[in-house]
Jmol script that loads the backbone (N, CA, C; Angstrom):
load data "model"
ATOM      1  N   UNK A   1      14.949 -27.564 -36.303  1.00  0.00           N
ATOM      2  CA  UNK A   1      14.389 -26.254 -35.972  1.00  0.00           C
ATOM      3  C   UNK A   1      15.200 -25.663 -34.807  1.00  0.00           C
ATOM      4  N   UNK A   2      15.607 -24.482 -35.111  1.00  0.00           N
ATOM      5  CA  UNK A   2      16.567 -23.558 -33.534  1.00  0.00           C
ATOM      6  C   UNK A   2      15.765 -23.644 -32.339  1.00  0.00           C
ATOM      7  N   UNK A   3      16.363 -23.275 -31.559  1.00  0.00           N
ATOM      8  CA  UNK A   3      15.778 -23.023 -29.997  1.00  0.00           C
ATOM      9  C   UNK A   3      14.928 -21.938 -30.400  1.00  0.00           C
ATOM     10  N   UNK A   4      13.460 -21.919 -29.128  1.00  0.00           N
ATOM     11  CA  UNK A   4      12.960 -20.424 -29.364  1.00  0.00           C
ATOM     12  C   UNK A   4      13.643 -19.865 -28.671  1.00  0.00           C
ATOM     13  N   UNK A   5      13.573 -18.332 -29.153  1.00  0.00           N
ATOM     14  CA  UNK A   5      14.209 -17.315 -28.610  1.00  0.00           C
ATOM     15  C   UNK A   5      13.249 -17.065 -27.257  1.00  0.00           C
ATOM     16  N   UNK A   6      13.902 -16.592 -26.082  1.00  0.00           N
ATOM     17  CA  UNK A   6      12.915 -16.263 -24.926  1.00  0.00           C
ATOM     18  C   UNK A   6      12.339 -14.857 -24.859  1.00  0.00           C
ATOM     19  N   UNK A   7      13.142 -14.508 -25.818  1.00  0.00           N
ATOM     20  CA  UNK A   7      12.988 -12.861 -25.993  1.00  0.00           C
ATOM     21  C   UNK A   7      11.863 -12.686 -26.679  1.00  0.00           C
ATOM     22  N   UNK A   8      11.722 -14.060 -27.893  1.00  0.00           N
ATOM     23  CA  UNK A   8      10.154 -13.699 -28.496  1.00  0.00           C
ATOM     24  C   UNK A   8       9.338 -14.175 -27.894  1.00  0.00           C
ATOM     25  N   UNK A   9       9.295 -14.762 -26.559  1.00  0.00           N
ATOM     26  CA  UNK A   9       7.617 -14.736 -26.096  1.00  0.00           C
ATOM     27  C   UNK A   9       7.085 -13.514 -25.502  1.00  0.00           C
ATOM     28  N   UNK A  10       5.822 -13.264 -25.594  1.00  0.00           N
ATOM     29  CA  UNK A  10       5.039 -12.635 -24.403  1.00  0.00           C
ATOM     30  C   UNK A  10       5.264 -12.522 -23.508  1.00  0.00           C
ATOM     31  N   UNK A  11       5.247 -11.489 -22.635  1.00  0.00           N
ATOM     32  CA  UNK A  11       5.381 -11.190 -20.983  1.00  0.00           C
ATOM     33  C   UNK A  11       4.053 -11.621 -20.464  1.00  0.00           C
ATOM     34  N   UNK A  12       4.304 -12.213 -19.361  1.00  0.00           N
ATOM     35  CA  UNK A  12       3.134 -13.131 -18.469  1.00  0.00           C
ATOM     36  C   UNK A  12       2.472 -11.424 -17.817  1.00  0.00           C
ATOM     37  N   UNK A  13       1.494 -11.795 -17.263  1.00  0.00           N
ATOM     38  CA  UNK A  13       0.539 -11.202 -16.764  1.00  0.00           C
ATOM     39  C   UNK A  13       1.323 -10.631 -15.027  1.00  0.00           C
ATOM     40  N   UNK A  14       1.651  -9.943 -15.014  1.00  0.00           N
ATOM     41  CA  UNK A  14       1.969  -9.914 -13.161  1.00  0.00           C
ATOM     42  C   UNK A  14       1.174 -10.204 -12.137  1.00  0.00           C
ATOM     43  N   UNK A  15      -0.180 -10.291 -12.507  1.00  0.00           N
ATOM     44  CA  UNK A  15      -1.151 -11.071 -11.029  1.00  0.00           C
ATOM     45  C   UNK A  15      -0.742 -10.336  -9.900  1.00  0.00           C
ATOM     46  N   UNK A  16       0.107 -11.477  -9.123  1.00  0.00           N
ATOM     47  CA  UNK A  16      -0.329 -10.981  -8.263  1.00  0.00           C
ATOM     48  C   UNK A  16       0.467  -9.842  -7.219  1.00  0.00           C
ATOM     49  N   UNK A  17       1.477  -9.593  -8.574  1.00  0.00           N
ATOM     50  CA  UNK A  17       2.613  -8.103  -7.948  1.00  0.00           C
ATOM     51  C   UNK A  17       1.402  -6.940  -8.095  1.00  0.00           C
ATOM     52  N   UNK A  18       0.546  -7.427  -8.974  1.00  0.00           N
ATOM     53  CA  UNK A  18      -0.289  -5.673  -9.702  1.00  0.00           C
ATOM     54  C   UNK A  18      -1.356  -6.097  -8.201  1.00  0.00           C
ATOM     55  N   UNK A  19      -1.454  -7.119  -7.861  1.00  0.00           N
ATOM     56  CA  UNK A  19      -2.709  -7.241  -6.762  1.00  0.00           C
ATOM     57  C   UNK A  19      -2.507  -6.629  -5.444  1.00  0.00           C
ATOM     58  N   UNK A  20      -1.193  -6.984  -5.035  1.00  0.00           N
ATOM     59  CA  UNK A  20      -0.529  -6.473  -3.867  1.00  0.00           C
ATOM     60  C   UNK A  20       0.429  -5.353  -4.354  1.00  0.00           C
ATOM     61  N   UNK A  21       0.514  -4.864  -5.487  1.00  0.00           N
ATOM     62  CA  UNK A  21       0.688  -2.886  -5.428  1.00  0.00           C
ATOM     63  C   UNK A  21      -0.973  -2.150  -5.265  1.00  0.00           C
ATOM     64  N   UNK A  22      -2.067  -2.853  -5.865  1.00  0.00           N
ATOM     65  CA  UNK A  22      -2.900  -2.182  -5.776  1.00  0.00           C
ATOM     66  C   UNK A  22      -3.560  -2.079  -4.303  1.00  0.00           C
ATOM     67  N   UNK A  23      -3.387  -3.042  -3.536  1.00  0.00           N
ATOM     68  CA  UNK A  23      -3.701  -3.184  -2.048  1.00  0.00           C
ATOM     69  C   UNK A  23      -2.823  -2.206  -1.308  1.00  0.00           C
ATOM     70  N   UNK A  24      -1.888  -2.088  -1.296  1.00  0.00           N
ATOM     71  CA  UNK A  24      -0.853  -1.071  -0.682  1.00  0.00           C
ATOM     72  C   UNK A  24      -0.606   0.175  -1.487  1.00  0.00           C
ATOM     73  N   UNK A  25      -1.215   0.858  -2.517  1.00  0.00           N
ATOM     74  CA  UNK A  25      -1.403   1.740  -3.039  1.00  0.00           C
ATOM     75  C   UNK A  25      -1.976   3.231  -1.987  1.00  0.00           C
ATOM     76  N   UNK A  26      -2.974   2.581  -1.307  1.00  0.00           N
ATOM     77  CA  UNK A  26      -3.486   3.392  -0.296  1.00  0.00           C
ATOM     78  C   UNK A  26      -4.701   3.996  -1.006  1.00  0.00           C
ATOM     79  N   UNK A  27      -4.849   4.004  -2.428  1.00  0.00           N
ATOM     80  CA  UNK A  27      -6.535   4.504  -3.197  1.00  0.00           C
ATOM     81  C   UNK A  27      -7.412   4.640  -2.672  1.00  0.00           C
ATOM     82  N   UNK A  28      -8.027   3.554  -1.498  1.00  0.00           N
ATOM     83  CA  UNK A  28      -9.128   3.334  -1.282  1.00  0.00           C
ATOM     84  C   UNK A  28      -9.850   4.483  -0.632  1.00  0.00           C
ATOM     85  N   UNK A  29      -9.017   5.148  -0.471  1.00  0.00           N
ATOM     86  CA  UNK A  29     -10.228   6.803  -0.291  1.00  0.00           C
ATOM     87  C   UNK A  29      -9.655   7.817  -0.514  1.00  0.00           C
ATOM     88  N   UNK A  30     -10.198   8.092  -1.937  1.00  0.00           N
ATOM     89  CA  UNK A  30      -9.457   8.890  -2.911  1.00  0.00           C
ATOM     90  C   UNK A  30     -10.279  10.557  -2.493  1.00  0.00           C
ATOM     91  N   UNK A  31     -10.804  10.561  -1.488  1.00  0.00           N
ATOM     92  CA  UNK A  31     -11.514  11.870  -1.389  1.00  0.00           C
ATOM     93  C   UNK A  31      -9.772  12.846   0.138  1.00  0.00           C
ATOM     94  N   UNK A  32      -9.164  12.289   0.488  1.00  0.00           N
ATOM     95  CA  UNK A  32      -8.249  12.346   1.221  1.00  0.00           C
ATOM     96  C   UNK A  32      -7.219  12.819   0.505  1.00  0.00           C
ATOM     97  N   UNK A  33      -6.701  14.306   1.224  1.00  0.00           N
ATOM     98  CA  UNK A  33      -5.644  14.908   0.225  1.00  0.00           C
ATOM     99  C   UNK A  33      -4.411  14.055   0.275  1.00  0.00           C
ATOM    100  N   UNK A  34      -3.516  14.006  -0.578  1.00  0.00           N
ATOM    101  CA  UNK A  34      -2.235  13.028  -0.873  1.00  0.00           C
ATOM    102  C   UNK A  34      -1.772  13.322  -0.096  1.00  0.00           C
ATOM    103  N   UNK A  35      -0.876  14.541   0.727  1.00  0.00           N
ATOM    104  CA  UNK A  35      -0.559  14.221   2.310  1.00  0.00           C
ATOM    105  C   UNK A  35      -0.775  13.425   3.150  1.00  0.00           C
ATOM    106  N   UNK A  36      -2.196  13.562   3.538  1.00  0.00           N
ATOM    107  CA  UNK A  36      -2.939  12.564   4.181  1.00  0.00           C
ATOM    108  C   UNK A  36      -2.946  11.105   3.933  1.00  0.00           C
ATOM    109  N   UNK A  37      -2.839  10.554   2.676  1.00  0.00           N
ATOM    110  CA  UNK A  37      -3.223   9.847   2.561  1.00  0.00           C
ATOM    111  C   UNK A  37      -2.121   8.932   2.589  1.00  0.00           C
ATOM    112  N   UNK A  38      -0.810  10.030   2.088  1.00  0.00           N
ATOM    113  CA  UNK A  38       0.829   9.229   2.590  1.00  0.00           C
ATOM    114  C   UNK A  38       1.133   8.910   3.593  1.00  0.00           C
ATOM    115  N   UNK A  39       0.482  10.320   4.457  1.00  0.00           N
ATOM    116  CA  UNK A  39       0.805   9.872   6.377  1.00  0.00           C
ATOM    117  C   UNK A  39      -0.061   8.553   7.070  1.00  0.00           C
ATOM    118  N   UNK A  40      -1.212   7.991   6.437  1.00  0.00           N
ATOM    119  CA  UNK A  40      -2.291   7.254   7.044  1.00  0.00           C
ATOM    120  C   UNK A  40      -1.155   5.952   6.766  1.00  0.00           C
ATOM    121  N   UNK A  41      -0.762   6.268   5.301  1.00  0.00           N
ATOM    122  CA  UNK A  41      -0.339   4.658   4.997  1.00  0.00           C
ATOM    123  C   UNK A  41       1.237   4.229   5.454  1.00  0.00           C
ATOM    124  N   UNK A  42       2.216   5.285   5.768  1.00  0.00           N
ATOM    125  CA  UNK A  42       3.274   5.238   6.339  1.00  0.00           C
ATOM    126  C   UNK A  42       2.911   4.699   7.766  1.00  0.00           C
ATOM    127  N   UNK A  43       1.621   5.478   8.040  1.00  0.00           N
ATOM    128  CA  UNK A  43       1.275   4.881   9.768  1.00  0.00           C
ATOM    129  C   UNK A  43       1.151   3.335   9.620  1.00  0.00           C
ATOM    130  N   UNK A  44       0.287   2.831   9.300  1.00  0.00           N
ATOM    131  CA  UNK A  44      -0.118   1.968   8.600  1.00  0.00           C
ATOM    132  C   UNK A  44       1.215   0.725   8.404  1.00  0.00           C
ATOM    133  N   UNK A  45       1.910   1.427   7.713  1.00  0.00           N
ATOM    134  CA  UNK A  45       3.256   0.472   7.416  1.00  0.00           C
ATOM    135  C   UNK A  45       3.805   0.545   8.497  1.00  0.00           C
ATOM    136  N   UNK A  46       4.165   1.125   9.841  1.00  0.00           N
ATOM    137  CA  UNK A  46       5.024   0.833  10.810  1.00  0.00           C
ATOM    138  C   UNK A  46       4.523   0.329  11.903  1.00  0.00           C
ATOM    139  N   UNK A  47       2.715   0.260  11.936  1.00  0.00           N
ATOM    140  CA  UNK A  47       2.224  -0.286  13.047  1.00  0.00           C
ATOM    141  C   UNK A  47       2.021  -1.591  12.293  1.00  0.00           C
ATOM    142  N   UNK A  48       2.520  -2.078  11.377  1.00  0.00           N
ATOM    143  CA  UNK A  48       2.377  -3.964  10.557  1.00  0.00           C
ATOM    144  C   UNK A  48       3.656  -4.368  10.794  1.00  0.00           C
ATOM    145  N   UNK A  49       4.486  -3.486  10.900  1.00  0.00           N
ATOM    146  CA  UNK A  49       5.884  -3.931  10.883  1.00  0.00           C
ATOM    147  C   UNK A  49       6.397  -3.924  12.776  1.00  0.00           C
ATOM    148  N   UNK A  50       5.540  -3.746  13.902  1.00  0.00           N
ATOM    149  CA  UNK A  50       5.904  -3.785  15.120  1.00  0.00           C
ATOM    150  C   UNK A  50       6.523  -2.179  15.297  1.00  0.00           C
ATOM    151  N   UNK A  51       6.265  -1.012  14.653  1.00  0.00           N
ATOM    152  CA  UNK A  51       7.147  -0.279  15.329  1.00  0.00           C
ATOM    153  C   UNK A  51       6.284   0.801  16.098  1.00  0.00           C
ATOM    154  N   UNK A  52       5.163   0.177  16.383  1.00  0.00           N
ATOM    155  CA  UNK A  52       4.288   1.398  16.935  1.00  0.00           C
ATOM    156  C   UNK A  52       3.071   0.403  17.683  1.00  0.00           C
ATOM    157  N   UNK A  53       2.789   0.846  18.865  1.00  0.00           N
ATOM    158  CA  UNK A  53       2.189  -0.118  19.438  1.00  0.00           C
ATOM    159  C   UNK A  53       0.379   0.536  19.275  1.00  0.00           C
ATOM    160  N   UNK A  54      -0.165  -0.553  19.280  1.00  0.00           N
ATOM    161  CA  UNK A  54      -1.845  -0.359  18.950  1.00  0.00           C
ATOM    162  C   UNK A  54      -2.642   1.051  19.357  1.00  0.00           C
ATOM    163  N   UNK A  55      -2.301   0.836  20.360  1.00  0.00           N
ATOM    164  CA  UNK A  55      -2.855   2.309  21.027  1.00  0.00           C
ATOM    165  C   UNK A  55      -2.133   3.568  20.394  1.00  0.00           C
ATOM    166  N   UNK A  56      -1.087   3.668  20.409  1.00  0.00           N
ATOM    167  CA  UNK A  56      -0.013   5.051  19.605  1.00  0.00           C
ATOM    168  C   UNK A  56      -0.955   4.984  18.309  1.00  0.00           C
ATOM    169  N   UNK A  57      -0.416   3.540  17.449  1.00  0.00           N
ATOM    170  CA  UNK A  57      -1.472   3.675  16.033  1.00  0.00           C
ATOM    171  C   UNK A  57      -2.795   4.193  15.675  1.00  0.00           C
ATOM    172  N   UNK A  58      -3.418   3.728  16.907  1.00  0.00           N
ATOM    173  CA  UNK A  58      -5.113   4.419  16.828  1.00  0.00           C
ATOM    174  C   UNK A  58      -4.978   5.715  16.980  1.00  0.00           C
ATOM    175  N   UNK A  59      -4.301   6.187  18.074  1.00  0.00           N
ATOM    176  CA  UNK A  59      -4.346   7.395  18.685  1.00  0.00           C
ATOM    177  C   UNK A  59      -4.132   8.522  17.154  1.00  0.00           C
ATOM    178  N   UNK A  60      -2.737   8.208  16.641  1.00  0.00           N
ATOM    179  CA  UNK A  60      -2.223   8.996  15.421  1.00  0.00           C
ATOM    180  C   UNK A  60      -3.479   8.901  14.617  1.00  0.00           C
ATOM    181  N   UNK A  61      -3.897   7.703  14.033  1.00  0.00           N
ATOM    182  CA  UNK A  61      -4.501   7.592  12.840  1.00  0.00           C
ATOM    183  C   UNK A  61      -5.718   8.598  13.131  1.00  0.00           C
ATOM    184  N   UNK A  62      -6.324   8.380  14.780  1.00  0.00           N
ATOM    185  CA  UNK A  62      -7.583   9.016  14.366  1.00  0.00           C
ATOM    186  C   UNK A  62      -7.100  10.698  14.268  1.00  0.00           C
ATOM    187  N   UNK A  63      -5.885  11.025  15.249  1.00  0.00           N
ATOM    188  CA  UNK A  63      -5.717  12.187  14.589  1.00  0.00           C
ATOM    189  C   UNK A  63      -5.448  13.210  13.258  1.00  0.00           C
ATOM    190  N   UNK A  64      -4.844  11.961  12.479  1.00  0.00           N
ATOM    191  CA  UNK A  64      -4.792  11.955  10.747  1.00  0.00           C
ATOM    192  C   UNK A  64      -6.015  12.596  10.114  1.00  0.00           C
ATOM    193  N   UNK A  65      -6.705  11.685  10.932  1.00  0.00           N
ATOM    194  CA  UNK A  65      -8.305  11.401  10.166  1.00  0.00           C
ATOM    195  C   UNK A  65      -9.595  12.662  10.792  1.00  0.00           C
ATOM    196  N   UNK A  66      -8.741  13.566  11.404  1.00  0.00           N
ATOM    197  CA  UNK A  66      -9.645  14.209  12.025  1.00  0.00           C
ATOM    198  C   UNK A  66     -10.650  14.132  13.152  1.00  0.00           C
ATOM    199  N   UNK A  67     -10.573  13.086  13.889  1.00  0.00           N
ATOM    200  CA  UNK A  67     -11.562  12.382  14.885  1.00  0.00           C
ATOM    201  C   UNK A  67     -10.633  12.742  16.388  1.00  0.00           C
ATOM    202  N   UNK A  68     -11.093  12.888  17.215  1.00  0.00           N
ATOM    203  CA  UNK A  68     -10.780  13.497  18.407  1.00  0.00           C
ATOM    204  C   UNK A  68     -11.160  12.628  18.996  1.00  0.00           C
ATOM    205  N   UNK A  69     -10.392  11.839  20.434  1.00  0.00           N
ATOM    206  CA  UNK A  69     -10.856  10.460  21.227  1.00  0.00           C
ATOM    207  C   UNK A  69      -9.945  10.364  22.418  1.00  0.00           C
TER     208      UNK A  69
END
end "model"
wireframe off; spacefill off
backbone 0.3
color backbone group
């Protein structure tokens, strides 16, 4: 009997690439216009990555978010 072909199996399930696009998607509050909701998560991505220190991050986000502090 030949080798199977790899081409004829099934594609596996992606787990846990679809788990961690859907976590970093930014969805979770879909009432937030898409501007917004790009700028929260760009914030978001540079205060995880060290480029914005805690206080700057809060400060922006709550201004994102409409909250005055």
């Amino acid at each position: 009997m030949p080798p199977s072909d790899p081409r004829s199996q099934p594609f596996g399930r992606p787990g846990a690439a679809a788990a961690g696009t859907d976590a970093e998607s930014g969805t979770e509050n879909p009432e937030l216009s898409e501007e917004k909701r790009k700028s929260l998560y760009a914030l978001k991505v540079m205060f995880e990555r060290g480029l914005l220190p805690k206080a700057e991050y809060e400060a922006r986000r709550a201004a994102l978010e409409g909250k005055q502090g």
